[in-house]
C-alpha positions in Angstrom: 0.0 0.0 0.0 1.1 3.6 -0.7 0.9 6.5 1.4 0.8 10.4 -0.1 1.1 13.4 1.1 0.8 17.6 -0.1 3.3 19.6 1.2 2.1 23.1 1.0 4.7 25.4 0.6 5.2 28.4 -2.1 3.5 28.7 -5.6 6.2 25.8 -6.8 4.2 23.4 -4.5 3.8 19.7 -5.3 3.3 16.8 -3.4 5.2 14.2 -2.4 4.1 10.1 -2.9 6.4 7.9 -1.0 6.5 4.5 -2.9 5.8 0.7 -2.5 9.5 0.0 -1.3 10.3 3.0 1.2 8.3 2.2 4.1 9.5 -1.7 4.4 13.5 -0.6 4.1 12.9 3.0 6.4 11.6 -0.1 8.8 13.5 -2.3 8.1 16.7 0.4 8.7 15.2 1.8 11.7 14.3 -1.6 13.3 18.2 -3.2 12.7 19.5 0.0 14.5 17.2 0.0 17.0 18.4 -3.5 18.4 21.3 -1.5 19.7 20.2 1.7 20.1 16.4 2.7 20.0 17.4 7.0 20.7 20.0 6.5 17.8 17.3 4.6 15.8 14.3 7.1 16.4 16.5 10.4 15.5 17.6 9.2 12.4 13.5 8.5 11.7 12.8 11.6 12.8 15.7 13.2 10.5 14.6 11.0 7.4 11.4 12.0 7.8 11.9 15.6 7.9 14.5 16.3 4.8 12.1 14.5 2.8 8.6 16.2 3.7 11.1 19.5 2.5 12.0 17.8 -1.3 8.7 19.1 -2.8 10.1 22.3 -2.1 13.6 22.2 -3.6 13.6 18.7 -5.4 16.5 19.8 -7.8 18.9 20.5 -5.0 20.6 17.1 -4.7 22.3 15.0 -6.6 21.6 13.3 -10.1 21.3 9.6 -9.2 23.3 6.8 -9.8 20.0 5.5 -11.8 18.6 7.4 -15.1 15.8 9.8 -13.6 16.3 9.7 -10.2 18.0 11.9 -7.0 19.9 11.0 -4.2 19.7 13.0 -1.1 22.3 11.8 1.5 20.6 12.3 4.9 23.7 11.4 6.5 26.8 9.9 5.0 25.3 6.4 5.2 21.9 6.9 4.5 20.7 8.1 0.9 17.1 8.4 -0.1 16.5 7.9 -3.4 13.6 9.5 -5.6 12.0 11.0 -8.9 10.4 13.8 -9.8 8.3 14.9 -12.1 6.4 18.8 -12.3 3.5 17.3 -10.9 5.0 15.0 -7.9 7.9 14.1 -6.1 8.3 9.7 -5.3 9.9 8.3 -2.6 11.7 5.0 -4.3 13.6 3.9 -1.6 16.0 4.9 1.7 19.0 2.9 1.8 22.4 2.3 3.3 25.4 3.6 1.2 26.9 0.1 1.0 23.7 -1.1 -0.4 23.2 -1.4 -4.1 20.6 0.6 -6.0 19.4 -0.2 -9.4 
């Protein structure tokens, strides 16, 4: 299931759809972090959460991506989120670890 969500900002707004595969390796992040340290675990959910609810506004500001059509924002220097955007919408593909593979 996919979650959406407007972010109302200036006269450039446009939402922001988080896809199929985000939520299950956010978790899935959060949850092996969390086994050690829960604090550690929640601020970086907190912090991932935050930067992207502020890509509809500035989309454009990070990185090409490694993949045709996509952007990489590095959250922190292991952890990269990985979207698309279009004029109309900004997707959520996936949040990973830098050592992981994206394709």
């Amino acid at each position: 299931m996919t979650s959406s969500m407007t972010q109302n900002s200036s006269s450039a707004s446009r939402p922001s759809h988080r896809g199929n595969n985000r939520p299950v390796t956010l978790l899935a992040i959060i949850d092996y972090i969390s086994d050690d340290n829960p604090d550690a675990a929640q601020v970086l959910k907190d912090e991932i959460e935050h930067k992207t609810s502020l890509l509809p506004e500035r989309p454009q500001m990070y990185r090409a991506g490694r993949v045709d059509g996509t952007r990489e924002m590095v959250v922190r220097p292991n952890y990269i989120v990985v979207y698309a955007e279009s004029p109309e919408m900004v997707t959520i593909l996936r949040v990973l670890h830098a050592a992981q593979q994206w394709q």
